[in-house]
N, C-alpha and C positions, 0 to 999 in steps of 0.2 A: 569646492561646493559639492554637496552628495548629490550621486545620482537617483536617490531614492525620494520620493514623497515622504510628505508627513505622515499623510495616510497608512504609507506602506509601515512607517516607524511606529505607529503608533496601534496595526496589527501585528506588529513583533512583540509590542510589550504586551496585547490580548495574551498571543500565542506564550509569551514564556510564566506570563501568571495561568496556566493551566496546571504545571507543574509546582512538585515542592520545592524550596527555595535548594535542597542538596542534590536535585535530580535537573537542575535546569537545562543538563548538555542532551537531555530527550528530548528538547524542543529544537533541535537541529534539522533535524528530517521535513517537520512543518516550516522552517523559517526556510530553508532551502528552495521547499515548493512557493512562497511566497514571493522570492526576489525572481525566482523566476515567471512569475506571472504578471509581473512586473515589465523586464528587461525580454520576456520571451526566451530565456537559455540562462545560467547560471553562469556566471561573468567572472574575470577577475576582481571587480567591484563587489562582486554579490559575494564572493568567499569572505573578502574581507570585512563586508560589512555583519556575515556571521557569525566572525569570527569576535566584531567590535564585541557585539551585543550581550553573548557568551562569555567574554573574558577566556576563547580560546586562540590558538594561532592558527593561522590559512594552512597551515599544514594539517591539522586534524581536521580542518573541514574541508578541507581537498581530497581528501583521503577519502571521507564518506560520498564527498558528491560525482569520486570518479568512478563509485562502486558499483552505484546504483542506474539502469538504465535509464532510468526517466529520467534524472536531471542533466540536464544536452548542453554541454560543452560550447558549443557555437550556435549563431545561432539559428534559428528552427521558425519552418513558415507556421503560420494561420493552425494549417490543420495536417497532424502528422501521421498518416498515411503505414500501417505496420501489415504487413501481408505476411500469414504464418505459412513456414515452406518446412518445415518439419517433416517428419516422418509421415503421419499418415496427411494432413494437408497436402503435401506433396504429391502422393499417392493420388488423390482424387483432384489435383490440378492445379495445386497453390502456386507451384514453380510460375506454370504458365501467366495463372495470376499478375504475378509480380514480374515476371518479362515483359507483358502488355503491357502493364502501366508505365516500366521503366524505359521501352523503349517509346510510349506516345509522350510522355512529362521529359523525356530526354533527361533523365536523374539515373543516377544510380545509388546505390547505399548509401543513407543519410544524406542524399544530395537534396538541395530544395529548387526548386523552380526558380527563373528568374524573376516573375511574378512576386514570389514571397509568400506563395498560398500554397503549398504543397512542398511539404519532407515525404521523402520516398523512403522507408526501410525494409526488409526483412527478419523476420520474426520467430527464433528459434521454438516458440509453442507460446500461444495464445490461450491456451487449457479450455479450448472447447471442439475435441477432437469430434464428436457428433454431430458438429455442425459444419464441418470441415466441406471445402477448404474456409478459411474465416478471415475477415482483413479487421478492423479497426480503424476508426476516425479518433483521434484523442482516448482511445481508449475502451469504446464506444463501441458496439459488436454489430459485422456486417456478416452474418452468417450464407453459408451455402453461395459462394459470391464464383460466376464465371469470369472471364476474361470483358465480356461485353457489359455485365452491369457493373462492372468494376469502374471500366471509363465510364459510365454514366455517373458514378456516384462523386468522381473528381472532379468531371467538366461541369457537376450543378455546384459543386464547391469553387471552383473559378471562377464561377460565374455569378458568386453572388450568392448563392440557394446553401440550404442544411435540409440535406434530406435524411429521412426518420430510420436509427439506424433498425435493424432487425430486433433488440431488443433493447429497454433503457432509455431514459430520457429524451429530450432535444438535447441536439449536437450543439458541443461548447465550440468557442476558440482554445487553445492549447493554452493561452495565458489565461482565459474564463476556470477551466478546469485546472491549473495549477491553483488557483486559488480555493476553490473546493477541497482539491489535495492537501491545503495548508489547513484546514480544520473550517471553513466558512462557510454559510449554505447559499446554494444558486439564487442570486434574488431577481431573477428575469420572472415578470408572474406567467404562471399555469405553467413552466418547462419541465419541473418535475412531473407533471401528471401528464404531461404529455405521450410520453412510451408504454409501450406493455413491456413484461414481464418474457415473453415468449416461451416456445414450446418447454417442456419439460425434459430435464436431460436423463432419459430413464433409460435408456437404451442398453448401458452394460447391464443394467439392472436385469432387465427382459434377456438378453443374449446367457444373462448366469441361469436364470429359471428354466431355459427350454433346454439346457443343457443339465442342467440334473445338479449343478453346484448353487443351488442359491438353498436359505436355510427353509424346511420342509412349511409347506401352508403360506410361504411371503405372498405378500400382496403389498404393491408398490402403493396401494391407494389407501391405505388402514392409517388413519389419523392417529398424527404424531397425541401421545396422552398428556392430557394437562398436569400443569404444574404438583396439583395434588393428589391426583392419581398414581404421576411418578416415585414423590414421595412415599407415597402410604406402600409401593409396592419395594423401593428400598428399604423400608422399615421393616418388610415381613422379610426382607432374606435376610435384614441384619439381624434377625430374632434365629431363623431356623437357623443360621450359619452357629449362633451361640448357643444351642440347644445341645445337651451331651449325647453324644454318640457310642452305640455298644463297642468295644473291642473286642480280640480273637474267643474271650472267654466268655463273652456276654455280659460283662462286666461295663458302665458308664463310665467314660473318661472325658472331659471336655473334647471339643471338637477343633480348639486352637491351642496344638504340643508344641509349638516350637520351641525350642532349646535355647536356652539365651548364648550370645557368642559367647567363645573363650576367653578369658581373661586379656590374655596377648592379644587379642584380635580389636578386645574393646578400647584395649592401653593403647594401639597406633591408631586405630580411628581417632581416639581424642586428639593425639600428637599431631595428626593428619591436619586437621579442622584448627587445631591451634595456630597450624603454620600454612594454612592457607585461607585466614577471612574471605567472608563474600566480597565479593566484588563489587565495589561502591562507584558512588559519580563524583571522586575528589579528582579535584584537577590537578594533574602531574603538574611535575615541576617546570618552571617558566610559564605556565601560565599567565594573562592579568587575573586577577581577582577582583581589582575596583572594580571592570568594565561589569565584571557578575555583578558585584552587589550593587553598581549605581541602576543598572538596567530590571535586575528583579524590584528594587526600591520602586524605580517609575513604573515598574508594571502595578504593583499591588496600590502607589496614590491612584494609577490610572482607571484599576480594578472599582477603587473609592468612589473616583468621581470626580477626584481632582483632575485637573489639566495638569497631563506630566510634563517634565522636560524635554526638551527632544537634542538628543544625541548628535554632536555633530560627525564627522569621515572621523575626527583627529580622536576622539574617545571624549573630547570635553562636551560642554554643555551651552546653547545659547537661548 
């Protein structure tokens, strides 16, 4: 018996009618986040059932879901806890960060509470070194975080509470947000409008200016130019650029000389491109193929409106 809903099956067939029917193995990445939002971790189960749906084998999809860190191997409480201990996080305290909470939650790397509500990890960069040191709730930014609001922000998550992280939304569960990850949007009402934006990360920006390397007259605050302004300003250097230019004698010569390649050069480029096509999304060999074309089929009746099929564990149909 699958351990999947129908529900879930019948967000795989949303998720693989996104794609063209030759490109279906792009829709890996989203059905990945899906089983996991599901099961809370990426399961022996869940490889296989990517693998049904795709018409590939657990091995190519093992392959991707052991690449990437978000999809968690075992499994992972409520809300997964990342404290960046990086270079400059570090620096301004990140370590101590992640010793606090690791020795008060008694976890250490990727451990989870007996609870079930808290994965503890460490976090090679979080990419918001300005806000440092930084932790994360699901993904979710807890900027400028000491060691004391740090337990504060775990023990209101033990306890029941989602407190508002520093920037971004309301705080998902890690299965809520796995499903946003698979392409869905939050349907809790007002969660999206809940967070700001927060400060503005300008700061290298300012640090290049007072030092004499940023480009002469910037201003961090000069509004990005609209769409047609851009244009119209592309349009004028693609005019001067094509406009003839004098040479040494004063003489006009267009202002684009390049020299076509040599003969030899343009014979192995072609040779080159003959003998190495782009790189498509056929499915090497031993692939299934049915499992591809029954499951893109149900997605596109699904797409209709029909009520598709649904897929049993075995690849067949009840």
């Amino acid at each position: 018996m699958s351990v999947f809903t129908d529900a879930t099956r019948e967000r795989a067939r949303e998720i693989i009618a996104r794609y063209p029917a030759d490109r279906s193995r792009s829709a890996l990445l989203p059905l990945l986040h899906l089983v996991q939002s599901e099961e809370g971790y990426v399961s022996p189960a869940g490889v296989e059932f990517c693998a049904e749906v795709l018409g590939l084998n657990k091995a190519q999809v093992g392959a991707v879901a052991t690449f990437y860190t978000m999809y968690k191997r075992k499994p992972t409480g409520d809300y997964l806890v990342s404290v960046c201990t990086n270079t400059m996080c570090n620096v301004l305290g990140g370590q101590e960060v992640y010793d606090t909470l690791a020795e008060h939650l008694g976890v250490g790397h990727d451990e989870t509470t007996a609870d079930g509500k808290i994965t503890l990890e460490h976090a090679e960069c979080l990419a918001a070194c300005d806000y440092g040191p930084v932790m994360t709730v699901n993904y979710d930014f807890f900027d400028g975080v000491d060691p004391q609001g740090a337990l504060g922000v775990v023990e209101e998550l033990r306890a029941g509470g989602r407190p508002m992280p520093t920037r971004g939304a309301r705080l998902c569960t890690l299965k809520e947000m796995a499903v946003q990850l698979a392409g869905f949007a939050d349907e809790r009402e007002g969660a999206v409008a809940d967070g700001g934006p927060g400060e503005p990360t300008l700061r290298g920006l300012r640090l290049a200016e007072q030092h004499g390397i940023s480009v002469p007259g910037f201003d961090p605050n000069t509004p990005i130019k609209s769409k047609a302004a851009a244009d119209q300003a592309a349009e004028q250097a693609k005019a001067a650029k094509s406009e003839p230019a004098p040479n040494g004698n004063g003489a006009k010569v267009p202002a684009d000389t390049t020299a076509p390649a040599p003969r030899d050069a343009q014979e192995a480029e072609a040779a080159g491109a003959a003998a190495n096509p782009p790189a498509g999304d056929g499915k090497p060999a031993g692939d299934e193929a049915g499992a591809q074309q029954r499951n893109l089929k149900e997605a596109s009746s699904g797409a209709a409106g029909a009520s598709p099929a649904i897929a049993s564990e075995t690849g067949g149909q009840k």
